[in-house]
C-alpha positions in Angstrom: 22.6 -80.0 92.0 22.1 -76.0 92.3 21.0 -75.1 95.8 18.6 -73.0 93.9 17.1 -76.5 93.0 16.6 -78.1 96.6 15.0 -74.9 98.1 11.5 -75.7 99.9 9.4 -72.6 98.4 8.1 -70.7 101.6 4.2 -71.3 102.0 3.7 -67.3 102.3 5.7 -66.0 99.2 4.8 -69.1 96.9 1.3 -70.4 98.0 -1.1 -67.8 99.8 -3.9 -70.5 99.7 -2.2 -72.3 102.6 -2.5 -69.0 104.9 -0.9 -65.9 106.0 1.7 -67.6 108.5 4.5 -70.7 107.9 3.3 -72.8 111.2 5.1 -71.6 114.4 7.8 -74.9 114.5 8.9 -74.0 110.9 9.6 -70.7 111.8 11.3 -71.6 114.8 13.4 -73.6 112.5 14.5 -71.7 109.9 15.1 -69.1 112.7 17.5 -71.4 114.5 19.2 -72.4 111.1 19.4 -69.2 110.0 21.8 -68.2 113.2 23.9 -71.6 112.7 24.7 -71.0 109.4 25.8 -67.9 110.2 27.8 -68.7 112.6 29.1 -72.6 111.0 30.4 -69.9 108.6 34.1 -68.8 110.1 35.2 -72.1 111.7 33.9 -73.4 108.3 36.2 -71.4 106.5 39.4 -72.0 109.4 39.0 -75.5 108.9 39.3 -75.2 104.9 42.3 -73.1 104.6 43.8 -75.6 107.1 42.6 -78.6 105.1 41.4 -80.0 108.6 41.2 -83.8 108.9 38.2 -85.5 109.3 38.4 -85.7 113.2 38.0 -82.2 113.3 35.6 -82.1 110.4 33.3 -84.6 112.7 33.2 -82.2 115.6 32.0 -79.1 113.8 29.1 -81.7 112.1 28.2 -82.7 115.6 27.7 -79.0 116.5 26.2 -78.3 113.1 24.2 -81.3 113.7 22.7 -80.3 117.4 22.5 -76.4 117.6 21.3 -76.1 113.7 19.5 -79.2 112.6 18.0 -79.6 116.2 18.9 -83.2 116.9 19.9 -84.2 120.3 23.9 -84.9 121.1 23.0 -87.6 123.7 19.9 -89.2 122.6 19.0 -89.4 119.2 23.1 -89.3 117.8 25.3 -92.2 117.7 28.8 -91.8 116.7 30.5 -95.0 115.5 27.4 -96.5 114.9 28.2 -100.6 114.6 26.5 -102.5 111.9 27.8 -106.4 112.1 31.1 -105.9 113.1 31.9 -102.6 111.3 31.2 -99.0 112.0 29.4 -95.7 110.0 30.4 -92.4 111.4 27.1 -91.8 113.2 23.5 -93.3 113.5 20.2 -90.7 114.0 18.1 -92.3 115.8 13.9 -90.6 116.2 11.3 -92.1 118.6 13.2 -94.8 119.4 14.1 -96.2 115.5 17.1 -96.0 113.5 16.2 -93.4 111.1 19.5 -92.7 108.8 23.5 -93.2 108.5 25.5 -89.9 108.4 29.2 -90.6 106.4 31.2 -87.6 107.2 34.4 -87.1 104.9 37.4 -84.0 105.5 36.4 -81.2 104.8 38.3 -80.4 102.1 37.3 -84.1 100.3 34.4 -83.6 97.1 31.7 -85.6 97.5 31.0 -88.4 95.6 29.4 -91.6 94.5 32.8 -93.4 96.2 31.7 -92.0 99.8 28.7 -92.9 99.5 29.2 -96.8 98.5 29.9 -98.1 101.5 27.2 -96.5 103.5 24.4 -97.5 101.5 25.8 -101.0 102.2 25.1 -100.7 105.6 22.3 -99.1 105.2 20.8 -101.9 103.1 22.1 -104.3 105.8 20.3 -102.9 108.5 16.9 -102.0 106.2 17.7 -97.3 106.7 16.1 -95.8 104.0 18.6 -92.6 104.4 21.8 -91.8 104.2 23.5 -88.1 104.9 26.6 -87.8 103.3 28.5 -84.3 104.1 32.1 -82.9 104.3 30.7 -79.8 106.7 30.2 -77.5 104.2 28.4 -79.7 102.0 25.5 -81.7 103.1 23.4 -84.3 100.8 21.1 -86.4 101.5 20.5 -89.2 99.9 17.2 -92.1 99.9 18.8 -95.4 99.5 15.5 -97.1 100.3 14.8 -100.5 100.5 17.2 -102.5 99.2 19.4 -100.3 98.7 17.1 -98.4 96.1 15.6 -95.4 95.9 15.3 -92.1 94.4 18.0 -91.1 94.8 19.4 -87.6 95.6 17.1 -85.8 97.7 19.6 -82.6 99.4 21.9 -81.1 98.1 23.0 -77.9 99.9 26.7 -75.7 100.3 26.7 -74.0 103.3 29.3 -71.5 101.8 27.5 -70.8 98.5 27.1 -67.6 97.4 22.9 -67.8 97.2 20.8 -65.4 100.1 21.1 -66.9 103.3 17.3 -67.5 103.1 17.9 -70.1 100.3 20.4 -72.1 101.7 17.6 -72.5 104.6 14.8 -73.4 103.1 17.3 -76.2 101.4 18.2 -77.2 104.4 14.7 -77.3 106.2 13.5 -81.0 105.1 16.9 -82.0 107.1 15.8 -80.6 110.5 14.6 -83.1 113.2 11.5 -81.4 113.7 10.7 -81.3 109.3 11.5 -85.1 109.4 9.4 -85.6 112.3 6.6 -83.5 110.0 7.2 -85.5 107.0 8.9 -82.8 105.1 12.0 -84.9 104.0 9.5 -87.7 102.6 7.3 -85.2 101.2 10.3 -83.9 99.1 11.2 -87.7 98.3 8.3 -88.2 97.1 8.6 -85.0 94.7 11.8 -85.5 93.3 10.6 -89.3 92.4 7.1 -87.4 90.6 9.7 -85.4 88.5 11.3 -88.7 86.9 10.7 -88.4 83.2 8.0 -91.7 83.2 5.7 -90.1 86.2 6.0 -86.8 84.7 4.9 -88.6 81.5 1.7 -89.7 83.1 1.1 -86.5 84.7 1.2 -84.9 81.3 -1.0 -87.1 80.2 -3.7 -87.2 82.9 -7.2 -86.0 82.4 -7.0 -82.5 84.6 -3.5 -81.5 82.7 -5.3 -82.8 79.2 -8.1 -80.6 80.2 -6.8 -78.0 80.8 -4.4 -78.2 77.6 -8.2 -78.1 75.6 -8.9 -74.9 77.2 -5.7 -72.8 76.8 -6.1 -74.6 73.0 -9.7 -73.5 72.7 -8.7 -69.8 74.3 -6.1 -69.3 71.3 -7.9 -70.3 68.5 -11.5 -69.2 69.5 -12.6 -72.5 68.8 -15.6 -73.5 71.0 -14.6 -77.5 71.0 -16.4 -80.6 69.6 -17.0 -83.9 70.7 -13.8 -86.1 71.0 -11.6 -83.0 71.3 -10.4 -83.9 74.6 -9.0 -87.6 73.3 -7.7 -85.7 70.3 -5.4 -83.4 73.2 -4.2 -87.0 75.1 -3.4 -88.5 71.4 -1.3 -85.1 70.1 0.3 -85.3 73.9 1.3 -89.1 73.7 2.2 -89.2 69.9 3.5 -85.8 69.2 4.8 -84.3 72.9 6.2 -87.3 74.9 8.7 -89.1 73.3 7.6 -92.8 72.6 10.6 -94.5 75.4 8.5 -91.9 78.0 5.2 -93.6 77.3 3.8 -94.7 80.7 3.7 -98.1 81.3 6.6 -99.3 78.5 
């Protein structure tokens, strides 16, 4: 997944009806992000043309983990986290409650659907809905949910990627103690499941999207509508638009 993809759409640039101002935590965050990617940045890049093991790879996510996402060493991390009789590479812990698993791999190691196997086992044995899966410079985070099911993929973001500095943060935003602790993270869950092809399918086909299909329709062709016109839009959408395996409901 594109970092361009993950990127939380700032509330000023992208949606003036909200106000003038991000609220004073977010920018506090993506201030404080801003600085640690900069500076994750060189001993990134040291422990890459090194090929670093994943000893060292763990200390600079602890760092990454405390001074950029903002979550605290001593309270709220857990390294060797113990789930009947076997370990994850660190717990997060928020108000008390385990909240995810973080599987850390060398730096130099892809990520893949192998690393993340065995921590969504654990995280189905001990009912976390999360799992954070990064090799330093790439962090993803993924909803396992419950039962080990979810939607998926929810973060993907390179710290080393070549997009503005100001993408790469508002990627990484939902992952910040104080954006979880603001809903942010399940807010974008919840998006990325809405963009599955049978919800979107039922979006498309909803009476305000129908509606408004009738008047861009009626605006083209000058024609002032007529009863049933708006049934005749859902029917042309269902039968004609949306492939029959999208239908919702089959």
């Amino acid at each position: 997944m594109d970092s361009d993809d993950t990127q939380i759409l700032t509330r000023t640039a992208e949606f003036p009806e909200f106000g003038d101002s991000a609220p004073e935590w977010e920018s506090e965050v993506r201030s404080r992000l801003s600085g640690a990617v900069e500076r994750f940045t060189g001993p990134l890049g040291e422990l890459l043309e090194r090929d670093a093991n994943e000893g060292d790879t763990r200390m600079l996510v602890t760092d990454f983990l405390t001074t950029g996402l903002g979550f605290d060493k001593y309270g709220e991390l857990t390294t060797e986290y113990r789930t009947k009789g076997e370990s994850v590479d660190y717990g997060i812990t928020l108000d008390g409650e385990l909240f995810a698993f973080i599987e850390v791999k060398p730096c130099t190691t892809g990520l893949d659907a192998r690393n993340l196997r065995q921590a969504k086992l654990h995280a189905d044995a001990e009912g976390i809905a999360w799992v954070v899966l990064t090799n330093g410079r790439v962090w993803q985070v993924h909803h396992v949910g419950d039962g080990g099911a979810g939607a998926g993929l929810i973060l993907d973001v390179d710290l080393l990627a070549d997009s503005p500095l100001h993408k790469r943060v508002d990627a990484l935003l939902p992952l910040a103690r104080e954006a979880v602790a603001h809903g942010r993270l399940e807010e974008l869950r919840a998006w990325r499941s809405a963009m599955e092809p049978h919800p979107l399918a039922e979006v498309l086909l909803s009476d305000p999207v129908a509606s408004a299909v009738r008047a861009e329709v009626r605006r083209r062709t000058g024609h002032v509508g007529h009863l049933g016109d708006l049934d005749e839009v859902v029917r042309s959408l269902s039968e004609g638009v949306i492939a029959r395996r999208l239908q919702p409901g089959e």
